[in-house]
C-alpha positions in Angstrom: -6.8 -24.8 -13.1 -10.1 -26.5 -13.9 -12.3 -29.4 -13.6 -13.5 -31.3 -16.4 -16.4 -33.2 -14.4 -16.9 -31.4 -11.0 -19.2 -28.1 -9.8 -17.3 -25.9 -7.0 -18.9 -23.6 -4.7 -16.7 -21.0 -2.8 -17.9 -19.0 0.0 -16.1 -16.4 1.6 -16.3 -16.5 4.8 -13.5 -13.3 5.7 -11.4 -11.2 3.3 -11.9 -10.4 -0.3 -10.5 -11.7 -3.7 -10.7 -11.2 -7.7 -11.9 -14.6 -9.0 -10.7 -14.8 -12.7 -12.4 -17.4 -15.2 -12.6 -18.5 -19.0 -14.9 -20.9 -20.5 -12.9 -23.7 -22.3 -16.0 -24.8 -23.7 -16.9 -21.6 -25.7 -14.1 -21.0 -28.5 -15.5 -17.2 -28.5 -15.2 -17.2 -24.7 -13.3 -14.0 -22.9 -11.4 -14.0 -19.6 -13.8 -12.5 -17.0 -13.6 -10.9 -13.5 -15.4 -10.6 -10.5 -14.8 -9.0 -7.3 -15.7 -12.0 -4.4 -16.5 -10.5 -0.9 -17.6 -11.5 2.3 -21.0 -13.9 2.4 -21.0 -14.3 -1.7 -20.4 -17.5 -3.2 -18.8 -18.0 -6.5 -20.2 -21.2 -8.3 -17.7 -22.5 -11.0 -18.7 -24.9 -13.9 -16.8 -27.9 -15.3 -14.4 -27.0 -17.8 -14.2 -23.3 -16.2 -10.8 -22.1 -15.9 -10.3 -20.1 -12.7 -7.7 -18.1 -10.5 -8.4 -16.4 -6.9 -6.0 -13.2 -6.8 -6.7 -12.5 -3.4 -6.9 -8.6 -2.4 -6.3 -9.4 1.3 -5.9 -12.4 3.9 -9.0 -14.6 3.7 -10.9 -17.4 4.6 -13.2 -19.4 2.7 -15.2 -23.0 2.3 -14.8 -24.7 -0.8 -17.7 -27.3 -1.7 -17.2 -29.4 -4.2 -19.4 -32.3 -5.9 -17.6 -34.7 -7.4 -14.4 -36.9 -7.0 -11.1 -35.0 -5.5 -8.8 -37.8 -4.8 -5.3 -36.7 -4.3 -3.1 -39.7 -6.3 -5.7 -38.2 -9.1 -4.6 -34.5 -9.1 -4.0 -33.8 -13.0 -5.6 -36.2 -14.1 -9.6 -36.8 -13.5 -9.9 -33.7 -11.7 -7.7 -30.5 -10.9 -6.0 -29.8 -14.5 -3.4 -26.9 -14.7 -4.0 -24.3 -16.6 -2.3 -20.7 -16.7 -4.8 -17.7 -16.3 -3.1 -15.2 -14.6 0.2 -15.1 -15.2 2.6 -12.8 -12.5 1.8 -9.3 -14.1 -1.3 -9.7 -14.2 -2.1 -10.7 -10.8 0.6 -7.7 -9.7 -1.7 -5.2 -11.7 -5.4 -6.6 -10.4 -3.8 -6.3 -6.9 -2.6 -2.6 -7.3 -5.6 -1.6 -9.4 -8.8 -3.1 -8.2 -10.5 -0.8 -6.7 -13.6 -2.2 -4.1 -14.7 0.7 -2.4 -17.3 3.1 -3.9 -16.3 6.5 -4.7 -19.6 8.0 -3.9 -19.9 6.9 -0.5 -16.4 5.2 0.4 -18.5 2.3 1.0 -16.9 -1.4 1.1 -19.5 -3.8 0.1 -19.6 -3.1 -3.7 -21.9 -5.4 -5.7 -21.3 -7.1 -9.4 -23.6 -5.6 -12.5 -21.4 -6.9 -15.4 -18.5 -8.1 -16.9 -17.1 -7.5 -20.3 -14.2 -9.2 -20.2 -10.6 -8.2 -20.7 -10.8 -5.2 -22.7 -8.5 -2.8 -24.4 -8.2 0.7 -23.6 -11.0 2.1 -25.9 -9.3 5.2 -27.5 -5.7 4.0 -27.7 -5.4 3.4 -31.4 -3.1 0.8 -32.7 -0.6 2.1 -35.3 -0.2 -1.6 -37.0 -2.3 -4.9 -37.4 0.5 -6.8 -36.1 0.3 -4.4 -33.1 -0.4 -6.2 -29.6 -3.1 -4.1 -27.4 -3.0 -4.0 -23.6 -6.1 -5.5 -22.2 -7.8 -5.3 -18.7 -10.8 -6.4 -16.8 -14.1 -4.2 -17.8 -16.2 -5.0 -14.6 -19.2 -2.7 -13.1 -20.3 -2.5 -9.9 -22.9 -1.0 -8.1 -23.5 0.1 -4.3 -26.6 -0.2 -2.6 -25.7 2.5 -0.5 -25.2 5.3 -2.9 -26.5 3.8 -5.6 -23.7 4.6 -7.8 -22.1 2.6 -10.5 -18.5 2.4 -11.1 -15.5 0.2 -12.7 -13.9 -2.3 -10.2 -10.5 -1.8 -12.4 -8.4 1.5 -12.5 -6.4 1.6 -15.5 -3.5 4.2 -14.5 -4.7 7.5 -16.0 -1.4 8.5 -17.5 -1.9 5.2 -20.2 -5.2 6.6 -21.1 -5.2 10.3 -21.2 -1.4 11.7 -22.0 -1.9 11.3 -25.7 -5.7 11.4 -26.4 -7.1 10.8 -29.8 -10.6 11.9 -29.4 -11.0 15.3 -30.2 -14.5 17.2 -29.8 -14.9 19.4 -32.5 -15.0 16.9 -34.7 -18.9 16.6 -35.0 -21.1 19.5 -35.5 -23.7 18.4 -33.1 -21.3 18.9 -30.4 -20.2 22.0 -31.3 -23.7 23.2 -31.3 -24.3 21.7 -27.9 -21.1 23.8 -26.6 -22.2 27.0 -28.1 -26.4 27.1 -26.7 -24.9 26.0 -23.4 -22.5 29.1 -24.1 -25.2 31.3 -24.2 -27.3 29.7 -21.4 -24.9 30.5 -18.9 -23.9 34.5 -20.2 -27.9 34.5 -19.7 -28.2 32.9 -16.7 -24.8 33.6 -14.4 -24.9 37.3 -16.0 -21.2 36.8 -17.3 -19.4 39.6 -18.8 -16.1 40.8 -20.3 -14.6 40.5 -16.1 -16.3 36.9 -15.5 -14.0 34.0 -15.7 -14.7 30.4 -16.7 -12.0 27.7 -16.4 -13.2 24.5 -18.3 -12.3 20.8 -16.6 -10.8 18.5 -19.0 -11.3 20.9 -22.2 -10.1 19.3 -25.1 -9.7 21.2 -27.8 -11.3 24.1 -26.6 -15.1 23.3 -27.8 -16.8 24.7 -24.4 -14.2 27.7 -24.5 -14.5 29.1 -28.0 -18.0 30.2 -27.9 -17.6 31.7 -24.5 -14.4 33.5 -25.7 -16.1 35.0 -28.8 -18.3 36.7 -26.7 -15.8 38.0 -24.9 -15.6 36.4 -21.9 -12.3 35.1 -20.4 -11.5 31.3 -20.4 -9.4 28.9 -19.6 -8.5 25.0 -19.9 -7.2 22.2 -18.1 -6.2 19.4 -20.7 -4.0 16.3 -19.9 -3.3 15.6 -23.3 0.0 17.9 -24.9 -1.4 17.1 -28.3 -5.3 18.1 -28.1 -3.8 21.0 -25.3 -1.8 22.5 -28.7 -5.0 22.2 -30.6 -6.7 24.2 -27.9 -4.0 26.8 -27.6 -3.8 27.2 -31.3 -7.2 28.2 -31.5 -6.5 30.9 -28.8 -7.7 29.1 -26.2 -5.4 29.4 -22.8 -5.1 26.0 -21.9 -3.1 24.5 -19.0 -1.9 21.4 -20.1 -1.8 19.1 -16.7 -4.3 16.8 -14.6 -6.8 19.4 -12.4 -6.1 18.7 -9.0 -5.4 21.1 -5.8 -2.4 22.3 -6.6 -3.6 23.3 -10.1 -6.6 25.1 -8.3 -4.1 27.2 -6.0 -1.8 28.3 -8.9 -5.5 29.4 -11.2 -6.0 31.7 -8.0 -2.7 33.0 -8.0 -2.7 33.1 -11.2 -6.2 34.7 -12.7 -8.2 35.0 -9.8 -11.1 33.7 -8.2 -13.8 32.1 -11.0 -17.3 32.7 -11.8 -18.2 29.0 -13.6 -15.7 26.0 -13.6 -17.1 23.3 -16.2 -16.5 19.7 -16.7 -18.0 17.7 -19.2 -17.5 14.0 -18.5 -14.8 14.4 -15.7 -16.9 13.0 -13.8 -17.2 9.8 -15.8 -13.3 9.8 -16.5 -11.7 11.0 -13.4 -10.8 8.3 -10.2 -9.8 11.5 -7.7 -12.9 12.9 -7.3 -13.3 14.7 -3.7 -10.2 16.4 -5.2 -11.6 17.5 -8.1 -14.9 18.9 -6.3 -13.2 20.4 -3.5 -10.3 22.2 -5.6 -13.2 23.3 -7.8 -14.7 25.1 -5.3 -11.7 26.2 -4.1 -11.3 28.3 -7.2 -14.8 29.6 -7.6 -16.2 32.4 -5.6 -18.9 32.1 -3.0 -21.5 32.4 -5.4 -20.1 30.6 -8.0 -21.4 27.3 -9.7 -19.9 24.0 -10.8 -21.1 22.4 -13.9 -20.9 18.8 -15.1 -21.9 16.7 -17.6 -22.2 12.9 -17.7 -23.6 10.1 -19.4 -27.1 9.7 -17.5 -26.8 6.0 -16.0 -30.9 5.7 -16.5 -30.5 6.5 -20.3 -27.6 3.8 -20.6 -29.7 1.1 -19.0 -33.1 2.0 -20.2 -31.1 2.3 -23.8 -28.9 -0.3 -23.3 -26.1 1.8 -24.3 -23.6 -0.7 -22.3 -20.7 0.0 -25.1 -21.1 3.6 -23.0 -18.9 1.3 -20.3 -15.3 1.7 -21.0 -12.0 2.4 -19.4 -11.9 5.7 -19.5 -15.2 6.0 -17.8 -14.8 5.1 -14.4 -18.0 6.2 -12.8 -21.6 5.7 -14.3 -24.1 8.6 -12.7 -27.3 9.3 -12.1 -29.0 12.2 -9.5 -29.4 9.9 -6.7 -25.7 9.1 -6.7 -24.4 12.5 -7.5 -26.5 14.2 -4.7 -25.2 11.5 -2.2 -21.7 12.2 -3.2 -22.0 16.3 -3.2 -24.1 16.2 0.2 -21.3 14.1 1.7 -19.1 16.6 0.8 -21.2 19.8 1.8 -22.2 21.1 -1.9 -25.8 20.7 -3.1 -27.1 20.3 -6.5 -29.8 23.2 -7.5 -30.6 22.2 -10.8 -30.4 19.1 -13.7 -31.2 19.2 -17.1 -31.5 16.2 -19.5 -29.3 16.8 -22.5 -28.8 14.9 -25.6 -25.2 14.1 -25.4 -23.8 10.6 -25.6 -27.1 8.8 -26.1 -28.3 10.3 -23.0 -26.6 12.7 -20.3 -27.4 15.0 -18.0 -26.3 19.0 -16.7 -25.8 19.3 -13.3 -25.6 22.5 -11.5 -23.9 22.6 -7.8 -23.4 25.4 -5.4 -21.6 25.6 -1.8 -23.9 24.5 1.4 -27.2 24.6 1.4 -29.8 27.4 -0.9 -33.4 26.9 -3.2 -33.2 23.6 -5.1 -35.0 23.7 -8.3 -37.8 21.6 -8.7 -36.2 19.4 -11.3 -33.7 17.7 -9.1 -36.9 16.0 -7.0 -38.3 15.2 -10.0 -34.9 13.1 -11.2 -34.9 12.0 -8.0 -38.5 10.5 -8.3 -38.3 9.4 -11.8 -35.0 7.4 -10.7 -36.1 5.7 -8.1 -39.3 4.7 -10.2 -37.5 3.2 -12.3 -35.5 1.2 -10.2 -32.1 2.4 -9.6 -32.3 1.9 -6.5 -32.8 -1.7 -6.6 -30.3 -4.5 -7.1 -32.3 -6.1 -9.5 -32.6 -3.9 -12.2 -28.6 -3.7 -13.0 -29.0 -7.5 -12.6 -31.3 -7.4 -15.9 -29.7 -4.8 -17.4 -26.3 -7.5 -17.4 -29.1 -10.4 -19.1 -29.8 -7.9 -21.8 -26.2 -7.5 -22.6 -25.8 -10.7 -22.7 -28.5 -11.6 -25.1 -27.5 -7.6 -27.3 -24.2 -10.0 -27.8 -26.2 -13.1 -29.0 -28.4 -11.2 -31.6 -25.5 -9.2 -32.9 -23.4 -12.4 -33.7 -26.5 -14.0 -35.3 -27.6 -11.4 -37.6 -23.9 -10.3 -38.7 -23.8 -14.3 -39.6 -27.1 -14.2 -41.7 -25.7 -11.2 -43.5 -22.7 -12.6 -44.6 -24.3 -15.3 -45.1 -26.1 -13.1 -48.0 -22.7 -12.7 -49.6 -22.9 -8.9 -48.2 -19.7 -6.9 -47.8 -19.8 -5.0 -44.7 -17.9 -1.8 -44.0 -18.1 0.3 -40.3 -18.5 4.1 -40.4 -17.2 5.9 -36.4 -14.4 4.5 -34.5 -15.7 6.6 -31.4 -14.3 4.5 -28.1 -17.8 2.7 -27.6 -16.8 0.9 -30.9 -13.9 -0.7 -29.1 -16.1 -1.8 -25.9 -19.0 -3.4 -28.5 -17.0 -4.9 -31.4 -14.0 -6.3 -28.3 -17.2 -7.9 -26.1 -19.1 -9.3 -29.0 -15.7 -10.7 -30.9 -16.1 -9.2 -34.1 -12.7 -9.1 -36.4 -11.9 -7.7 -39.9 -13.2 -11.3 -40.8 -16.7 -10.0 -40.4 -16.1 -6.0 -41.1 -13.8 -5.1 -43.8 -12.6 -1.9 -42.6 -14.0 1.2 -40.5 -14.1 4.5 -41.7 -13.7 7.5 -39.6 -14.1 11.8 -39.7 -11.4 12.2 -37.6 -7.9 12.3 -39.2 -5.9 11.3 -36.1 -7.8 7.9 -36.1 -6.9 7.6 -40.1 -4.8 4.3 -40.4 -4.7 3.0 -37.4 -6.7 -0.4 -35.9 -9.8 -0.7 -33.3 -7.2 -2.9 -30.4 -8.0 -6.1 -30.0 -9.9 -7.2 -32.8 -7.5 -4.8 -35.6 -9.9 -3.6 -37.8 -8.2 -1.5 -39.6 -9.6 2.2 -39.8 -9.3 4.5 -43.1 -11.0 7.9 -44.4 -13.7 8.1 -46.5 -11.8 8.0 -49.8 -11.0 4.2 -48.7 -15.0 3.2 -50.2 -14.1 4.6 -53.4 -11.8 1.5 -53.9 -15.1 -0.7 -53.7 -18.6 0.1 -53.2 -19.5 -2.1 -49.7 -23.3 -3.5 -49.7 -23.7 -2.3 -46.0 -22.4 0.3 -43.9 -22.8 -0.3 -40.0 -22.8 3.0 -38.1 -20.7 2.4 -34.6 -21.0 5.9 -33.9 -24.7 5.4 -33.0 -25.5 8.6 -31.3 -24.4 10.4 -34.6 -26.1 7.8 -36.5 -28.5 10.9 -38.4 -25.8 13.1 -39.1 -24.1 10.6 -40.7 -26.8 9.6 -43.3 -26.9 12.7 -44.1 -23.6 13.7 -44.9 -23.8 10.5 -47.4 -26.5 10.9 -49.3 -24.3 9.7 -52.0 -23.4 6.6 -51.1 -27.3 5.7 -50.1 -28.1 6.9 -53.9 -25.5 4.5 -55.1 -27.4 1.7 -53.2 -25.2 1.3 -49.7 -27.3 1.0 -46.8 -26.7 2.5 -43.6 -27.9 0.6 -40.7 -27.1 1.4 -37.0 -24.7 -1.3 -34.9 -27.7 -1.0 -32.2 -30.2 -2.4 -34.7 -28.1 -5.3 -34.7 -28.9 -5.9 -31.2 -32.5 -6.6 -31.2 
């Protein structure tokens, strides 16, 4: 329901519930969650429409300024109106997850909410096409200090046909093949080492490993990039990595030198499994490597359209080494890496050995700039806010113009930004996109339809915004020809300022 005069406080007293709201005042407004615990108050507006799914048995004190007379109810105060429907409040209720995966911590804290938000890389095959949507909500512990989704989409919707495929930019096949070569130098691998990649895709980490002759092997999800992989002659398990997956590699190939995962970390929910059946696998001496989106770099950046279903966790040092200490593994080494607008390599061993220098200095450097502190993920939601404000205002002053304006990248952030600020096909024409399996199909939720390249033959647009930021360069210069026929290129985060 809502109230069209009165202000309510809540406090909860005992217990714990997902309060649910939408702005009737703001035609653009999107349905928003938050996770309500013990001591916080949730202070609701006139005209705000809100629901209380409760997670457990609670008890709270409702204030309320203004009028409530019963003989009124409908009518001056107290209007009906359906927000949360049966389904959704059975999904919010299995899926909301309130207790950190770094330190199984309860008190989680809010950072931001981007609404109700469809899964970011699952493609619509038609305009008409509805999308699933679901609450896009991060929160942060002050115990760990790490950031993570309060909803858990069920991986199987996400991951068991996967349209993102990694090969398809050169920058990231580069990346894959010095990293190669870094760890043949450094780990000493030869034709008998083993490395069994996390979440390998179509093989990118693999192939330049393989070539040197060193054995390899995948763990993908998703049948169709896992038949990409293995056509490439890479050996690739298709399956989720868990500890049954770890005790058949054993059996299997044997125990492993290197097991990788790049942005596992970011996408899994089952983590302590992951890490403990990784080291499992691996010999004594042997070293896990992730990658993940660096949580400084996304704040400092304001990469927030970084934040999407599929990325459950959002890491920095601090939170990583409070999660492998807990679990008896160490980190020895981090390097920044250019990845994703930002990410960082971290090496970790079994107990305790030399640390490398480097991790203090993360360490320091984090909590300089404030990730330890409440406050600065507080800020980091203002700037978001306003990102979404200057966005909407400068797309309107360029149509305004009379400009046609085309997208270039359907990458999964696209879906987070264009879904949160509420652009449609009424503001961008059409997306194009590198990646064939994307070709002809629509963002979800707004339905922009995407097309290849051969679409701007049709028509010249005036203005090209990149949403595939990070790649931003590459793509300028792999169309030269449309900026000498007078398109600009300009970058979605330019928008933003």
């Amino acid at each position: 329901h809502y109230h069209p005069i009165q202000e309510q406080k809540c406090l909860l007293i005992k217990g714990k519930y997902v309060s649910v709201i939408k702005d009737l005042a703001d035609p653009k407004a999107q349905i928003h969650t938050q996770l309500i615990q013990e001591g916080d108050i949730a202070v609701i507006k006139p005209n705000v429409a809100h629901t209380m799914v409760f997670l457990e048995d609670s008890i709270f004190l409702n204030l309320v300024r203004g009028e409530r007379e019963h003989e009124n109810y409908g009518i001056t105060h107290t209007i009906p109106y359906i927000l949360v429907d049966n389904k959704f409040r059975d999904e919010i209720i299995s899926n909301y997850s309130s207790v950190d995966r770094a330190s199984k911590g309860g008190h989680l804290r809010p950072v931001v909410s981007l609404g109700l938000s469809p899964l970011a890389n699952n493609l619509l095959d038609s305009q008409d096409e509805v999308a699933e949507i679901f609450p896009l909500e991060m929160m942060y512990c002050p115990e760990s200090h790490n950031c993570q989704l309060s909803y858990v989409v069920p991986a199987g919707k996400m991951f068991d046909h996967y349209l993102y495929v990694s090969s398809t930019a050169k920058s990231f096949r580069d990346h894959f093949a010095e990293a190669a070569e870094k760890y043949i130098k450094e780990f000493n691998l030869n034709e008998n080492s083993l490395v069994v990649d996390i979440g390998s895709n179509d093989g990118i980490a693999l192939i330049p490993l393989k070539e040197k002759g060193i054995k390899v092997l995948g763990i993908e999800p998703a049948k169709n990039v896992a038949e990409i992989a293995q056509e490439k002659g890479i050996d690739t398990l298709c399956t989720y990595f868990n500890t049954g997956t770890a005790i058949d590699i054993l059996k299997d190939y044997g125990q492993v030198d290197i097991v990788t995962a790049s942005n596992v970390f970011a996408h899994a929910d089952n983590l302590e499994e992951i890490a403990t059946a990784a080291f499992k696998m691996l010999k004594d001496n042997g070293t896990f490597i992730i990658e993940v989106q660096y949580l400084l770099d996304t704040i400092k950046d304001l990469t927030f359209d970084n934040i999407y279903h599929e990325h459950v966790n959002y890491w920095s040092v601090t939170s990583l080494s409070y999660f492998f200490n807990r679990l008896g593994y160490f980190i020895t080494d981090v390097e920044h890496i250019n990845t994703h607008g930002g990410s960082i390599r971290v090496y970790v061993k079994k107990g305790w050995g030399e640390i490398n220098m480097n991790v203090f200095n993360f360490l320091n450097n984090e909590e300089e700039f404030g990730l330890t502190k409440y406050e600065t993920y507080l800020d980091f939601a203002k700037r978001i806010e306003q990102a979404k404000n200057n966005v909407l205002k400068n797309i309107k002053i360029l149509k305004n113009q009379g400009l046609s304006l085309v997208g270039y990248g359907a990458p999964a952030k696209a879906t987070t930004s264009l879904n949160y600020f509420g652009i449609t096909n009424q503001e961008i024409d059409y997306i194009v996109e590198d990646n064939i399996l994307k070709h002809n199909k629509f963002i979800p939720g707004i339905n922009i339809p995407i097309y290849s390249k051969e679409k701007l033959n049709e028509k010249l647009p005036d203005m090209i915004i990149v949403m595939a930021w990070n790649f931003f360069e590459d793509i300028k210069r792999s169309n030269q020809d449309l900026i000498s026929k007078g398109v600009k290129f300009i970058s979605i985060k330019d928008l933003q300022k």
